[in-house]
C-alpha positions in Angstrom: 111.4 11.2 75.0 107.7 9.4 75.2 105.6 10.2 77.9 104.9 6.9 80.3 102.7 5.4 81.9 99.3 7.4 82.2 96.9 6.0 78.9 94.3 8.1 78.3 93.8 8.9 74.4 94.7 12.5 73.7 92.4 14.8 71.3 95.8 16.7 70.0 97.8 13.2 69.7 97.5 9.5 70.1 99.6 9.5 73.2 98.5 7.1 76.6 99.2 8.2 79.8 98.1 5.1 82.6 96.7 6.7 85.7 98.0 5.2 88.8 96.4 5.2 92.7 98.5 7.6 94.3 96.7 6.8 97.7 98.9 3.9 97.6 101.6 6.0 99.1 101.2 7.9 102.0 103.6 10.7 101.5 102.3 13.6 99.1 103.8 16.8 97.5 102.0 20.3 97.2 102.8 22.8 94.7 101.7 26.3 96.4 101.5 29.5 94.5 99.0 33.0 95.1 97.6 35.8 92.4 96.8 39.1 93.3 97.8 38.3 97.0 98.7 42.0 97.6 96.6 43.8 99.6 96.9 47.2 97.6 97.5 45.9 93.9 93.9 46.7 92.5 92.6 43.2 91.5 89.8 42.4 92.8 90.1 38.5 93.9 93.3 36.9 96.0 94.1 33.6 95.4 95.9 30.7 96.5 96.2 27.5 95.6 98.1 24.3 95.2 98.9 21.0 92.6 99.0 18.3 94.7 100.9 14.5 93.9 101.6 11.4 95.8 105.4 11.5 96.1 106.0 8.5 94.0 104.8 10.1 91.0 106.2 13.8 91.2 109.5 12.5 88.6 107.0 10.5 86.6 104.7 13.6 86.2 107.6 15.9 86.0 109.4 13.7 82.8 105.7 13.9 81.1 105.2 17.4 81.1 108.5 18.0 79.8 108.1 15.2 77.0 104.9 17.5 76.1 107.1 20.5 76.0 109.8 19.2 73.5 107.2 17.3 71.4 105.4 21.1 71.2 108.8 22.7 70.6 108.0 24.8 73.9 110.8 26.2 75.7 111.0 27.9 79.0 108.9 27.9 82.2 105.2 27.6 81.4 103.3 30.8 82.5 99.8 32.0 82.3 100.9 35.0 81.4 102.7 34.2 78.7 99.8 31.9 76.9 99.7 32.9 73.2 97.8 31.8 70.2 101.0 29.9 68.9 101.3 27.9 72.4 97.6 26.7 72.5 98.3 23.6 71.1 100.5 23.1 74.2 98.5 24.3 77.4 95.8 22.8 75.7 97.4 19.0 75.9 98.8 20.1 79.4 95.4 20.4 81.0 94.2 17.5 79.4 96.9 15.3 80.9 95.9 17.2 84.5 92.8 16.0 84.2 93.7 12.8 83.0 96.2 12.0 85.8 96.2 11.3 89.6 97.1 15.0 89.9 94.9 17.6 91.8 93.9 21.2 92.0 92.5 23.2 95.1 92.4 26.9 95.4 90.6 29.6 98.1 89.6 32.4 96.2 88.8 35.9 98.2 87.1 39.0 97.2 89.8 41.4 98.7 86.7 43.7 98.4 85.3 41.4 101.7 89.2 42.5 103.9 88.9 43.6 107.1 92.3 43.2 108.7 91.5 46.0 111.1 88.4 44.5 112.3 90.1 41.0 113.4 92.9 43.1 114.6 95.7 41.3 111.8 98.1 42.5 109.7 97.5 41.1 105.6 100.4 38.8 106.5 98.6 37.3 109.5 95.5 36.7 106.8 97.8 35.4 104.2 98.8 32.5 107.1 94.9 32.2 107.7 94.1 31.8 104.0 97.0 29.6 103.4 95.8 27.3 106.9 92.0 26.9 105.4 94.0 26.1 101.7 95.7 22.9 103.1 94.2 21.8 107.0 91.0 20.0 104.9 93.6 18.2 102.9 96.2 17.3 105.4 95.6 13.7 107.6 98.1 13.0 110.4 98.3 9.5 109.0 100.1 10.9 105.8 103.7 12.7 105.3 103.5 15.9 103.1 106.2 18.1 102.0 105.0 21.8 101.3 106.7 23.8 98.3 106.0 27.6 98.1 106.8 29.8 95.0 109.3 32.6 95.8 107.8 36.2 95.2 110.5 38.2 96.8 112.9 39.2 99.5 110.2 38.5 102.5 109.2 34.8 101.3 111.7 33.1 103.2 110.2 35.1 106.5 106.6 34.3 105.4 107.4 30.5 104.8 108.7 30.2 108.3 105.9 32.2 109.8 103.7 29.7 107.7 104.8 26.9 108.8 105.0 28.0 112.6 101.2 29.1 111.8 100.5 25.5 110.7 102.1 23.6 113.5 100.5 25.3 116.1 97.1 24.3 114.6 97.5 20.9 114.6 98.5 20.8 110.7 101.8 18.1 110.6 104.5 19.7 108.0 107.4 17.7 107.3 108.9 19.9 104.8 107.8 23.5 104.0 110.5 24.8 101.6 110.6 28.0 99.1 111.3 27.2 95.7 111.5 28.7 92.3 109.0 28.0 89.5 111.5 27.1 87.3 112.5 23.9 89.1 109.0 22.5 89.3 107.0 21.8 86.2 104.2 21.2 88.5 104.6 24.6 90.5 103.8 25.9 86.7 100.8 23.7 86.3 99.4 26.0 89.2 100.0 28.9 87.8 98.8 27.7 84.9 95.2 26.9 86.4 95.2 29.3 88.8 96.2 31.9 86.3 93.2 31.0 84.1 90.8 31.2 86.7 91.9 34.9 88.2 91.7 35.8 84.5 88.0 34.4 84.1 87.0 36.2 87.2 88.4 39.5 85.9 86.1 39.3 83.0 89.7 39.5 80.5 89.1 38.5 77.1 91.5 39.6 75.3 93.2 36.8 74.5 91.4 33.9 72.4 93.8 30.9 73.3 93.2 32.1 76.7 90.0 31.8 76.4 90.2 28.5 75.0 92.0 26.9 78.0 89.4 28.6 80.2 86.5 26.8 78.1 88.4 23.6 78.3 89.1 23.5 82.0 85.3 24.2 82.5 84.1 21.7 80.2 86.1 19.0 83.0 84.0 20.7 86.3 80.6 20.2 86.6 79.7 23.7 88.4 81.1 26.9 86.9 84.7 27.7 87.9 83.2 31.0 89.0 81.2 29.3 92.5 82.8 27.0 95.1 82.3 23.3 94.1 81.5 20.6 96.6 83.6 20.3 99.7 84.9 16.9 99.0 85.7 17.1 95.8 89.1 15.6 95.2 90.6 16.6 91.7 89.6 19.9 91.0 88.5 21.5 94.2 87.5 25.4 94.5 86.2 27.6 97.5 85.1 31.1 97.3 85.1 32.0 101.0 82.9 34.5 102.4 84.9 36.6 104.9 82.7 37.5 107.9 
């Protein structure tokens, strides 16, 4: 299987990939996953975050990343947690093609060290609605469609998504479709936790792992700001914002 359509020249291979407008269509997908979103768990950043594609382009994106994987020989969901030396070669093309496509990236990162549910009178599931409302409402025009897929975590994520999208509606964010999925059925829901994953492992200071490492270096060497501070606020393919909880 080749990839199509998107040609940018690859430093692993000679592949092309040809970049399309995606604001051509007015209905978009988001990808949602969170790290370290438990109150209690000892990390010291929450985040959460979201890939992002025009509808029209979610199977062609989808058949690319999985022509990557066979041409790698790389079986099974893609996971941050899982990146080893012998998969760099893989992640390594992966972010590449991110940053080569029509795809985006936006995350809210929050120093859980800044909580103070008691103070604003909220439980840590009314500030995961919050969190999740300041995520998406800056991205979100009531002139476009947007279906919303969230990343099952356990039991309680079917309550939390309709809580979510409840919380969203009554602020004036439009939600067509706001549906729980597993990772496994999205390569894209893996992208996120792909990039996401690298940048809760940068901000833990974990070097442990070189090819980690590596993918860390190469997503930086795309941003212009380091991925430790919040870039500009209308910055469309790689978007970060380290909120200051007051």
């Amino acid at each position: 299987m080749g990839i199509r359509r998107f040609p940018f020249r690859s430093t692993v291979t000679n592949q092309h990939y040809t970049m399309t407008n995606s604001l051509k269509n007015k209905t978009f997908n988001f990808y949602c996953d969170e790290s370290c979103h438990l109150e209690n768990d000892h990390y010291p950043f929450m985040l959460i975050s979201y890939v992002s594609s025009s509808y029209n382009q979610v199977k062609l994106h989808s058949q690319n990343i999985r022509a990557l994987k066979l041409k790698h020989f790389f079986k099974g969901e893609m996971k941050w947690s899982a990146l080893s030396k012998s998969q760099y070669p893989f992640y390594k093309e992966l972010i590449e093609y991110f940053f080569a496509t029509d795809l985006q990236f936006r995350a809210i990162v929050i120093n859980k060290s800044q909580l103070k549910h008691e103070v604003f009178n909220q439980s840590h599931d009314d500030f995961y609605d919050k969190m999740y409302f300041q995520l998406l409402n800056k991205k979100i025009y009531p002139e476009n469609n947007y279906n919303i897929y969230l990343d099952i975590k356990d039991t309680h994520s079917y309550e939390k998504a309709a809580s979510l999208k409840t919380f969203l509606n009554h602020n004036f964010v439009s939600v067509r479709t706001l549906q729980i999925i597993r990772s496994y059925e999205s390569e894209l829901m893996q992208l996120t936790d792909v990039i996401m994953g690298a940048i809760a492992y940068h901000l833990r200071n974990d070097k442990k792992v070189i090819a980690k490492n590596k993918i860390i270096d190469k997503i930086q060497a795309h941003c212009t700001l380091p991925i430790t501070q919040s870039t500009p606020r209308f910055s469309e393919k790689f978007n970060l914002f380290y909120i200051e909880l007051k």
